[in-house]
C-alpha positions as CSV (number, residue, x, y, z in Angstrom):
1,X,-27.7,35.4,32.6
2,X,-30.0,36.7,35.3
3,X,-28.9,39.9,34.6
4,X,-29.8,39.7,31.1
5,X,-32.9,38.5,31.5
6,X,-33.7,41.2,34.1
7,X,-32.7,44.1,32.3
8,X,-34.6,42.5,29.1
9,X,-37.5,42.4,30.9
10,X,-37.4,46.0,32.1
11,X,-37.2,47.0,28.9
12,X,-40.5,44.6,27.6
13,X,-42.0,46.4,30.4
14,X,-41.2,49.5,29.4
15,X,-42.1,49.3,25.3
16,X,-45.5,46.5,26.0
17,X,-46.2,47.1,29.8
18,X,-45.3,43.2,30.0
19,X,-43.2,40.8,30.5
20,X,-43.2,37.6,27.8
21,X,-40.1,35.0,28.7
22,X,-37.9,34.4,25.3
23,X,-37.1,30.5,26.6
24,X,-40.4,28.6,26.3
25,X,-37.9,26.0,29.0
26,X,-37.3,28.0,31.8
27,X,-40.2,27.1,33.3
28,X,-39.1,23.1,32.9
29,X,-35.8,23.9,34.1
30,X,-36.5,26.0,37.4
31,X,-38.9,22.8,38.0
32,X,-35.7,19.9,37.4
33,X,-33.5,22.1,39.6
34,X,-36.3,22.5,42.6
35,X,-36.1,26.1,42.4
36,X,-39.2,27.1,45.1
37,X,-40.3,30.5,46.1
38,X,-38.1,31.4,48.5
39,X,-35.0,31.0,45.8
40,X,-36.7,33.6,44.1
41,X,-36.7,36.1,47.1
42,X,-32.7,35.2,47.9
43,X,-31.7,36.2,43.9
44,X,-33.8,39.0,44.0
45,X,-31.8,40.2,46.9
46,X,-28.7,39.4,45.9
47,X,-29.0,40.8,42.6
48,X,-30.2,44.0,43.9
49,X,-27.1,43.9,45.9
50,X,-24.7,44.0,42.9
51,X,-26.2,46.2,41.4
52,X,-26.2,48.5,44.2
53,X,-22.5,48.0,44.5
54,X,-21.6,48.2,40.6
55,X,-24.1,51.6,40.3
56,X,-21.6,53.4,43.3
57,X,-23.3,57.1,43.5
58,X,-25.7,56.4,40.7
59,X,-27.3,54.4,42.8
60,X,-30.8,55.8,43.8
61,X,-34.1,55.2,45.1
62,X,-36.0,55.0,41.6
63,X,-33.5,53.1,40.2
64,X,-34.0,50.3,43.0
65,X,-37.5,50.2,42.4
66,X,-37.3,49.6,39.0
67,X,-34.7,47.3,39.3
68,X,-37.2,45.3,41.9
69,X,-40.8,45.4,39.4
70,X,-38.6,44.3,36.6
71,X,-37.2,41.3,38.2
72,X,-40.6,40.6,40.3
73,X,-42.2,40.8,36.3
74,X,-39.8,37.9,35.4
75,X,-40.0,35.8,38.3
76,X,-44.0,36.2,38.0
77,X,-43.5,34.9,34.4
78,X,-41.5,31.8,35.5
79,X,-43.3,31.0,38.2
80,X,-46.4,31.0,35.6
81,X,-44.4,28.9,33.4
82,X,-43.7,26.2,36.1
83,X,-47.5,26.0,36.7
């Protein structure tokens, strides 16, 4: 799902220039499970890590860096929610 909601949010990015979350909840649900900044960082990293691994040679610099402001635009967004 986190890869979903990634890529869907590079593409808001790309057509609006930002990032509106579809589930109204996930903002409620990060909050019931704890979820605290520094989760953020570690499935940031992680994901950027399999994707590195699935894109083999495709893999690039640009790529990575959209990769990263797409998923720091959806964490921004449920991090707002949860406030």
């Amino acid at each position: 799902q986190v890869f979903g909601m990634v890529r869907d949010s590079a593409i808001q990015l790309r057509t609006t220039g930002d990032i509106v979350l579809k589930d109204g909840t996930l903002g409620a649900i990060h909050i019931q499970k704890g979820v605290v900044d520094p989760h953020f960082v570690v499935v940031k990293e992680a994901l950027l890590k399999t994707i590195k691994e699935a894109s083999g040679d495709k893999w690039s610099e640009e790529l990575s860096i959209a990769w990263e402001v797409a998923y720091d635009g959806l964490a921004t967004a449920i991090k707002k929610a949860m406030s």
